[in-house]
N, C-alpha and C positions, 0 to 999 in steps of 0.2 A: 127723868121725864123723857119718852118717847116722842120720836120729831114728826111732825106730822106729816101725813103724806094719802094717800087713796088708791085703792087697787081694786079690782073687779072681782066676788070670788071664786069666779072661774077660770083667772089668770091661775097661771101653773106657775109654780116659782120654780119648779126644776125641769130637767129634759128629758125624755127616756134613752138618750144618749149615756144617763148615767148607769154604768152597768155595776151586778152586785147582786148578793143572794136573794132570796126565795121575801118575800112580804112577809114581817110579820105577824105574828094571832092576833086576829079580828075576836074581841069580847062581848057576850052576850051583855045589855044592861045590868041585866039581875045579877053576873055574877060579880059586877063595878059599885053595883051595891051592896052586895051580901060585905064583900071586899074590906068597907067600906062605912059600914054599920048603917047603911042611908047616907052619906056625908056628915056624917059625924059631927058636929064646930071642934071637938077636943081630940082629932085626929089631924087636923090642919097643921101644916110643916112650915107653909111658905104663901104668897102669893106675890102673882107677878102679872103682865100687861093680858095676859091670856087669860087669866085665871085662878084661883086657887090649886092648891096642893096638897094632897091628902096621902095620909101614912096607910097603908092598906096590906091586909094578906089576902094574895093570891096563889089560884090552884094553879099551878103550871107544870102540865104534865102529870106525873104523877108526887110534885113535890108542893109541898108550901110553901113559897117565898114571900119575902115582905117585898113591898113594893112603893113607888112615888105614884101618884094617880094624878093626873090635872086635868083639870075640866074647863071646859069654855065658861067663862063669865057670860051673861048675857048683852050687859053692859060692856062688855068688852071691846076694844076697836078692833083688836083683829078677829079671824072669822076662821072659814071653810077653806081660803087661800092658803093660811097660815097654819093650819090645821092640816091639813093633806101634803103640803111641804114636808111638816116634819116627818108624814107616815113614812112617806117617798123616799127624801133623804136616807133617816135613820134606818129605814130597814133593807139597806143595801151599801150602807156603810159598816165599817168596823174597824176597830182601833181600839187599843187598851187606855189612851186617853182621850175617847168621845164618851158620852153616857150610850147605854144598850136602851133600845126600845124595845121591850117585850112584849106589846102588843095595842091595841086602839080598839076604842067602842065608837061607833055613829050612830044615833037613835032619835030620832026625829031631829028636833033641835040639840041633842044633847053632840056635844064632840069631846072625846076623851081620850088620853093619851098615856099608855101604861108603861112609866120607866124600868130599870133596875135602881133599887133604892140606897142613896148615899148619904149614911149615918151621921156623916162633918159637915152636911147642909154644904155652904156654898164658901168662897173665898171672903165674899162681902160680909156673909154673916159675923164670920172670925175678925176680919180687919175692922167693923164699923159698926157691928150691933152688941157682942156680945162680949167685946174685949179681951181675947183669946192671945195670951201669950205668947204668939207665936215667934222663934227664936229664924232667925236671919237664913239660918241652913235650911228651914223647913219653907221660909218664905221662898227661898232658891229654887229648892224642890219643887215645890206648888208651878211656878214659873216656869221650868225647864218642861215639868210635864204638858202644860197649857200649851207650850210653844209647839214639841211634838203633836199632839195632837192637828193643833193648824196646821203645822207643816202640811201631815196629813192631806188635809181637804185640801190644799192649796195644790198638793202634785200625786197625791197616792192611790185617787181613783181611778187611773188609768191613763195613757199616756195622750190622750183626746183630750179629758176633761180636768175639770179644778171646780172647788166648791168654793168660793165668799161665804165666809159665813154671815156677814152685814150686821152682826150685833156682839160684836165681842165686848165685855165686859166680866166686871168682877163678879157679878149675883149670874153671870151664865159659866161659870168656873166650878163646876160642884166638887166634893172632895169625899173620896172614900174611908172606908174606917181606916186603913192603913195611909191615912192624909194624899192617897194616891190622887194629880189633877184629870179631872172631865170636863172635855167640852159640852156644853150644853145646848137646848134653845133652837134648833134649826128653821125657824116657822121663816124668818126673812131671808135664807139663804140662796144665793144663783148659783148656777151652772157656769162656768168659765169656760170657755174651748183655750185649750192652751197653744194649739196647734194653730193659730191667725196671727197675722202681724198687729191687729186691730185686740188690744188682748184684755178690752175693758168691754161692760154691759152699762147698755143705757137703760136706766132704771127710776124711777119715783123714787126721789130719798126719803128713806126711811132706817130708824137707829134710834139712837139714845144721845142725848145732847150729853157735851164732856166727851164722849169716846168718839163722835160723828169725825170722819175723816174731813178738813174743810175744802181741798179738792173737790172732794165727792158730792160736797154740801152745794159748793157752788158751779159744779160742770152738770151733775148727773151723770157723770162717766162712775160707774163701779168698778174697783180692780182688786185683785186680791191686795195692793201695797193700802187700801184704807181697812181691809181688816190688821195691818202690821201697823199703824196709824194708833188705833183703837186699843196695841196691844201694849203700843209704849204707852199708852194711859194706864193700863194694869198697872206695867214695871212699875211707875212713877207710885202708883196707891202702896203697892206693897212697898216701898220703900219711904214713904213720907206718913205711910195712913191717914190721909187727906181722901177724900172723895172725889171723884172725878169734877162733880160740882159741888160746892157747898153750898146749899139753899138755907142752910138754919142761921145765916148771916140776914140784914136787910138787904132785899131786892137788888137795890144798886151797890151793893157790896160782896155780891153772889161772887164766888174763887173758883174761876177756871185753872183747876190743878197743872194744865199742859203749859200752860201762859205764865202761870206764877212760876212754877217750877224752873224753867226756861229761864225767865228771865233773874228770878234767885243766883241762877249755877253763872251766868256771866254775869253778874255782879261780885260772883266770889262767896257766898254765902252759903255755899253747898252742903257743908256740913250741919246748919241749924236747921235746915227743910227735913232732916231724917228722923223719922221717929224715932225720940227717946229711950225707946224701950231697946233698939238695938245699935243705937248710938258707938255703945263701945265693941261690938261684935264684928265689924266690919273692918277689912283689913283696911286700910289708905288704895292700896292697887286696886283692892276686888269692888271699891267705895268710884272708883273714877272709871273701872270698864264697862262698870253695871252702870254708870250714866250715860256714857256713851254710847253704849246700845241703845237707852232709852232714847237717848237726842238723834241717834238714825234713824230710829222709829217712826219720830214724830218730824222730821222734815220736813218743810211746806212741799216739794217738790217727791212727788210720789216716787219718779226714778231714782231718785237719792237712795230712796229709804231701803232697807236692808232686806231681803227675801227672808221667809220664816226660816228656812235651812239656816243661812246666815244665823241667827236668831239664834236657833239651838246650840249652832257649835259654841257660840262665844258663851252663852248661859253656862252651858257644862265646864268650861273654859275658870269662868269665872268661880263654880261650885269647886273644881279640883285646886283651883289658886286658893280658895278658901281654906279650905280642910288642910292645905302644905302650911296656912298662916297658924291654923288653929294648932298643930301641930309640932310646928316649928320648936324648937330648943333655945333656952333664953341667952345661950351664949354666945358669942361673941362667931358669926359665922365669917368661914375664910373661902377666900376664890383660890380658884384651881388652877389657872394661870400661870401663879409664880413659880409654882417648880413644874411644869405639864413637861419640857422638852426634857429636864435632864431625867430623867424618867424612865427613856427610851434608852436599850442595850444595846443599839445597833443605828450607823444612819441613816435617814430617809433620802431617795434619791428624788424626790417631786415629786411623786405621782398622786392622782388624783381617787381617790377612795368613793369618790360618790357622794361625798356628803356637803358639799358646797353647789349651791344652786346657782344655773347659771347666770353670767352676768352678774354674780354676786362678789366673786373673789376680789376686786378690791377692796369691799368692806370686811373680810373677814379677819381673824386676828393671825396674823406670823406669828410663827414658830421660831423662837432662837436657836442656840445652838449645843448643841448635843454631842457629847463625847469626843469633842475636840470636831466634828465635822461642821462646816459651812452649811447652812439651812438659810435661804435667802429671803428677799422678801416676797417671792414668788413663789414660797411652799406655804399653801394657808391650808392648814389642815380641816378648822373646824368651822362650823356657821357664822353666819354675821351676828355681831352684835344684839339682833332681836333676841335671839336667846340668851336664858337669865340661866347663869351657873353658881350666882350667891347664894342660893339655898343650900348647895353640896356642900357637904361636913367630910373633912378631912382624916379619917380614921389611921391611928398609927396600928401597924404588924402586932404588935406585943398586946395590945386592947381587945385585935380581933380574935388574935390567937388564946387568949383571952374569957371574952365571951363565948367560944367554941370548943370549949376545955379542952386547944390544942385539938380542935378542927376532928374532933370525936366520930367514932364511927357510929355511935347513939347517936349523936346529932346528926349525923347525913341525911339529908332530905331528898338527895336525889345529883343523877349524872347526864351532862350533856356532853356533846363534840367537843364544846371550850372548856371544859371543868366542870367542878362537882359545886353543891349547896349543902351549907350546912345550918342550921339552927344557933341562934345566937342572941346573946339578953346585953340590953345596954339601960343607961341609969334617964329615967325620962324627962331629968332634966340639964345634965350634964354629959350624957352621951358615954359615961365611963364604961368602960365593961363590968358586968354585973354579974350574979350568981346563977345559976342553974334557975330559971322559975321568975327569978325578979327581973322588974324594971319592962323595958317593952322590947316584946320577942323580932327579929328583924331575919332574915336572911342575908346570907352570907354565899356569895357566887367565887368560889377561887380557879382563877382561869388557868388552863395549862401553861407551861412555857413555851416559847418562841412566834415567831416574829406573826405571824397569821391572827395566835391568839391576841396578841398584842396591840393588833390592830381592829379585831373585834371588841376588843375592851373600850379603846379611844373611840370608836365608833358607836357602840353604847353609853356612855358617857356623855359624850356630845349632845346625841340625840334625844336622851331623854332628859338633859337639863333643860329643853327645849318646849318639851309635852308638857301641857298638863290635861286631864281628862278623867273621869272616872272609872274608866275604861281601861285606862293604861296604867302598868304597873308603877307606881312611885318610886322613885331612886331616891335614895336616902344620900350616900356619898358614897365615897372611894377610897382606896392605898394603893401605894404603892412603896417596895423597899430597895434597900439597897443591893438586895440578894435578886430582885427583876422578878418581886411578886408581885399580881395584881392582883385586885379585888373590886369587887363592887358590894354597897349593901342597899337591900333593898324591905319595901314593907315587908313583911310576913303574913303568907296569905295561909289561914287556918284550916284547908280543905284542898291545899296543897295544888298540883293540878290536872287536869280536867279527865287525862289518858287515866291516868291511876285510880281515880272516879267510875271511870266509865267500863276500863277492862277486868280491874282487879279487886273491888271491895265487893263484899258478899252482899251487899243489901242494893236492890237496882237503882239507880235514878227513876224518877216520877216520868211521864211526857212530858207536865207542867213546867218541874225543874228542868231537862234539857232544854226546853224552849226557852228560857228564863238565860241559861248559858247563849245560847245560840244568839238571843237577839244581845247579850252583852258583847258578845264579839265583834257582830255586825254593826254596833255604835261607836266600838274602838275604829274599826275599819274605815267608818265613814267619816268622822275625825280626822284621824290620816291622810286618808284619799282626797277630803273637800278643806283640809292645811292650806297655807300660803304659800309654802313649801312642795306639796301635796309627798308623803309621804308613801314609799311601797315597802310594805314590811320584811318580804320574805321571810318570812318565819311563821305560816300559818300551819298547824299541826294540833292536837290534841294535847300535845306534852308542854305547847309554849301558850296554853292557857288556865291559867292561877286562878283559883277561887275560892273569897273568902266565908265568912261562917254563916252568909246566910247565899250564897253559887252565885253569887255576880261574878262577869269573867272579868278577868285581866290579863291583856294581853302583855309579853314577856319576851324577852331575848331578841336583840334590836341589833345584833354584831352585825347582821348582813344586809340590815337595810338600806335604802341608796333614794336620794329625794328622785322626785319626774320627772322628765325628759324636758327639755330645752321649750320656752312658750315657741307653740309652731308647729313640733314636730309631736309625733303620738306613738313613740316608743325608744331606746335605747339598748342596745348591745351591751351583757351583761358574762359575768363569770359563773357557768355552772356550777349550781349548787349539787354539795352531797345529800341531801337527804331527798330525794328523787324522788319519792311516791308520792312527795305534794305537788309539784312542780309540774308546770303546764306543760302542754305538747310545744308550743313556740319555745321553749327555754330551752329544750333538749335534742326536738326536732328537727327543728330549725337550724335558727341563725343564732339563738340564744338574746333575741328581742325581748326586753321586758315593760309591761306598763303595768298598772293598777289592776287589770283584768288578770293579768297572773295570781295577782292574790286573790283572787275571785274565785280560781280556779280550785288552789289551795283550800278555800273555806267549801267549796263543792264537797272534796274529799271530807272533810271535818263534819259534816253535815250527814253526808251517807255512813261514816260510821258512827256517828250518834243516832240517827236511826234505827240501824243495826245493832249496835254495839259488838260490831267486828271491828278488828284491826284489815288498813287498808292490803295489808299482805301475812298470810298463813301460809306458809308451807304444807303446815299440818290437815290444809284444807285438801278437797280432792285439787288434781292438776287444774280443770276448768274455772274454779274458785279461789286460787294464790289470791288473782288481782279484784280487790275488791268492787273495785269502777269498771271491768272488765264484764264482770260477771253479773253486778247487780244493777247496772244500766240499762239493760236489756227487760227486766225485771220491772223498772220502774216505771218503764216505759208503757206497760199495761196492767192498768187499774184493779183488773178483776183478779190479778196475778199478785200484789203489793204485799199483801199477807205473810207471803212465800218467806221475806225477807225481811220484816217487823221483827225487831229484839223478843225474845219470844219470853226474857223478861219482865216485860210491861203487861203480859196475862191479859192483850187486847185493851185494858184502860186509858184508851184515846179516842177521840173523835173520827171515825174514817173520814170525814172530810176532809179535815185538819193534816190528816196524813199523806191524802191526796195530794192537796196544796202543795205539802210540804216536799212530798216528792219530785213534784211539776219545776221547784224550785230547785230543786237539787238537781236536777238534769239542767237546765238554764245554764245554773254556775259550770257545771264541766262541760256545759258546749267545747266542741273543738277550736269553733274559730273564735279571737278571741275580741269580735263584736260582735258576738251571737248571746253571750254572756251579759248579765245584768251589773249595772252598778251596786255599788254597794249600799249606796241609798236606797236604790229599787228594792233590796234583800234583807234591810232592815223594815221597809215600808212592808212587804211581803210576809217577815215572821211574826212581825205585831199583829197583823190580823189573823193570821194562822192563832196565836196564841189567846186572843180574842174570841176564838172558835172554840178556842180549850176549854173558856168560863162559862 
């Protein structure tokens, strides 16, 4: 039930502050009804406060595509206001989680509005009409992608503005045939200036009762925190499959989901509010952070509540804590702890490796004592306590050695600075070493010897008992022997990585699939960067991105990462790295200063050779072209010239827009100064539309 409210409809619901591509196609009527069969009844999809929904084929361009059509009810409350919002909006937004507007009819009274057409109808349909299956992972999915998208409006149109969407809800969540989430609906949406201290719209409430933020209900201040308001009602549906409101009760017994909910979970009751259906799917962790996100959602107090960024990290947070449950091994798992010190060949004399945040070291765990040397209570090697290192499985030498038929040269997967990978099968549910083929394939990292490596290994280890993300490579566990081998073993990514992809296999990457790469990177990155911890990788390269059988990236080899700089300060003094072609101009030039923006820089380089598909240095090239960023920066730099330097590969099957874009962004990241450079948010916000562009 929509809250009632009145608008002019010549009110504008947005600004032309909002910037963003070209308007899209205006439709003759006739060809909305050719479309359309006349409006059909046995074409109808859906209806909603605007109107009907009709399943239609449309000429677009020179292609057929099917299509969503909705048409103004005439009985309808909303109108011309609502109607011209969404032209406005939608056809100068873009995202691979907003629905695409392909074009609009206006024809006397008539107003019409012509989607991209989404085969799985809507979230609501699946959760409340049609009893649809749907398994805890997929409801995750659905969530994460919903989230991104808001995020989206909320910061991605431009560093000026922010969109409200003012009606978020489950039946405005449409889902694609690959269960892909869309935002829907834009007809109630405001313009936010994000740049005012003042960062709310006075506005006529208007919404859907159940999702209506009660802030907003009773100030008339609009802020983007009552669309994050709106969206812990989703979380709550898709975890309870309750409706925002239940009306099919008597009147005075109607169930406000946010109110029961709530008060359920502090009573303790939390576990019988969850639908049955995935009741046992849900791990106990992933079952209390998924509420907790929901309960900062729905805060009476808007500033409480959690920013849609926040939102997505902990969502993906909670999908990777998932999939380590779902995964997990039914034995009996050991901490790492009890034998970490004697471990080490050699003493440590203090020092501080990077990876304790500051103001952290007295919670973090001491290191005893090693090889007869004193290690005090003053040498804490690893993170605090937040980090969980009970999933790591404990692999003995003789198991690994083992599963790598004696670490075969058939199985070699490949060589770094620290050691080599090799291929390796373990039993799925005992972890035993297994035969050639059986059981579940893992990777197998065996580090060189001496003390550098050794401390790249504890370094990774650490850090990644830490992560979890979809983004990030999964650690499975470790060894270590008495001979001073290390090991780590990690998932097994089937598509290996990203360099070997991109320089050496005879069949090209698609644009789609690099983009598909490119924006997996830039969600690991932003992950890291927007941590609690906030994370700087150093290790951005082509060769430390894993991708499995259908090119999600994963990012990989964590020995040299080091948490952010002290709260205060916006950079630290760091140890030059060897592999110099990623590495910023401040790291080398300099002083050897490192922040977040170093990896930025890094993924600059990664970006220009995925363009390309040159390696950042060829000797083999003429002199003026060794340097990849040297020579093709110049290049990028004008439009009419871009060609020159397009993977010649890809036989022109791109969008020249999309390339433009994509270029514009590739120069940004290798700016020289390194707040000239964009976030990594900005660079995921940037390759979604780019990629958006691609469809």
């Amino acid at each position: 039930m929509s809250a009632t409210g009145h608008r002019k409809d010549s009110e504008p619901s947005t600004s032309s502050s909002l910037q963003g591509s070209e308007p899209c196609r205006h439709f003759e009527f006739s060809e909305i009804q050719q479309a359309t069969n006349d409006f059909d009844e046995s074409l109808v999809i859906g209806h909603g406060g605007f109107g009907k929904v009709y399943r239609g084929n449309i000429i677009n361009g020179s292609s057929l595509v099917i299509a969503a059509v909705k048409r103004l009810d005439s009985m309808s409350s909303q109108g011309a206001a609502e109607f011209w919002a969404e032209v406005e909006m939608l056809s100068k937004l873009q995202h691979c989680n907003l629905v695409s507007l392909i074009g609009y009819c206006n024809y006397g009274k008539e107003m019409i509005l012509v989607y991209e057409y989404m085969p799985n109808g809507t979230l609501e349909d699946h959760l409340h009409n049609l009893g649809t299956p749907l398994s805890w992972l997929e409801r995750l999915n659905i969530c994460i992608g919903a989230s991104r998208g808001l995020h989206y409006l909320h910061t991605g149109t431009g560093i000026q503005v922010g969109v409200i969407h003012r009606d978020v809800k489950s039946s405005n969540i449409l889902l694609h045939e690959n269960w892909a989430a869309k935002i829907s609906d834009f007809g109630l949406s405001k313009i936010s200036q994000t740049n005012r201290p003042s960062t709310y719209v006075k506005t006529v409430v208007k919404g859907t009762f159940g999702y209506l933020d009660p802030n907003y209900y009773a100030t008339g201040k609009l802020t983007r925190k009552s669309d994050v308001y709106a969206f812990g009602v989703v979380l709550l549906e898709v975890l309870c499959r309750k409706r925002a409101v239940d009306t099919t009760l008597d009147e005075e017994q109607w169930l406000n989901l946010a109110r029961w909910a709530q008060e359920s979970i502090k009573e303790g009751n939390l576990k019988h509010i969850i639908d049955s259906d995935i009741r046992d799917q849900i791990s106990p962790k992933c079952l209390k952070e998924f509420v907790r996100i929901a309960e900062k959602c729905l805060h009476n107090n808007p500033k409480q509540r959690s920013t849609m960024a926040e939102v997505v990290v902990s969502l993906e947070s909670v999908l990777t804590s998932q999939e380590k449950f779902n995964n997990s091994m039914q034995t009996p798992r050991k901490t790492i702890f009890g034998r970490m010190v004697n471990m080490l060949p050699f003493p440590f004399k203090g020092e501080n490796y990077g990876l304790i945040p500051a103001g952290r070291a007295e919670q973090s765990l001491a290191v005893g004592r090693s090889a007869g040397s004193a290690v005090g209570a003053d040498h804490k090697m690893f993170p605090d306590k937040h980090y969980d290192y009970s999933g790591l499985e404990t692999f003995k030498f003789a198991d690994l050695k083992w599963a790598t038929k004696n670490f075969s040269k058939d199985l070699h997967l490949g060589s770094g600075g620290s050691g080599k990978v090799f291929l390796g099968w373990i039993d799925k549910s005992t972890l035993a070493p297994s035969t050639c083929g059986n059981g579940n394939s893992v990777a197998v990292r065996r580090f060189n010897k001496g003390r550098r490596h050794v401390e790249q290994w504890m370094t990774e280890m650490s850090l990644l008992g830490g992560l979890a993300h979809p983004n990030i490579i999964r650690l499975l566990g470790y060894c270590n022997d008495e001979k001073h081998e290390y090991f780590l073993v990690y998932e097994y990514m089937e598509n290996r990585s990203f360099d070997h992809i991109l320089f050496t296999t005879a069949k090209p990457l698609s644009w789609g699939i690099r983009l598909i790469v490119m924006i997996g990177v830039a969600r690991g990155l932003t992950y890291l960067h927007s941590s609690k911890n906030q994370v700087i990788w150093r290790g951005v390269k082509t060769s430390n991105i894993l991708l499995d059988q259908d090119f999600n990236a994963k990012l990989w080899d964590f020995g040299l990462a080091k948490f952010g700089p002290k709260i205060g300060k916006t950079h630290f003094s760091t140890v030059f790295m060897e592999d110099y072609v990623y590495v910023a101009p401040e790291e080398y030039l300099q002083t050897g200063y490192l922040t977040v923006k170093s990896d930025i820089y890094g993924f600059g380089v990664v970006l220009l050779e995925t363009l390309t598909g040159l390696r950042m240095l060829d000797g083999h090239r003429p002199n003026e072209q060794h340097s990849l960023v040297d020579w093709a920066s110049q290049i990028l730099a004008k439009r009419e010239t871009l060609e020159e330097i397009m993977d010649p590969r890809l036989q022109q099957n791109y969008p020249l827009v999309a390339a433009l874009k994509y270029a514009e962004l590739t120069l940004r990241c290798l700016a020289h100064k390194p707040k000239d450079r964009p976030s990594s948010e900005e660079v995921l916000q940037d390759l979604e539309q780019i990629y958006d562009i691609n469809k």
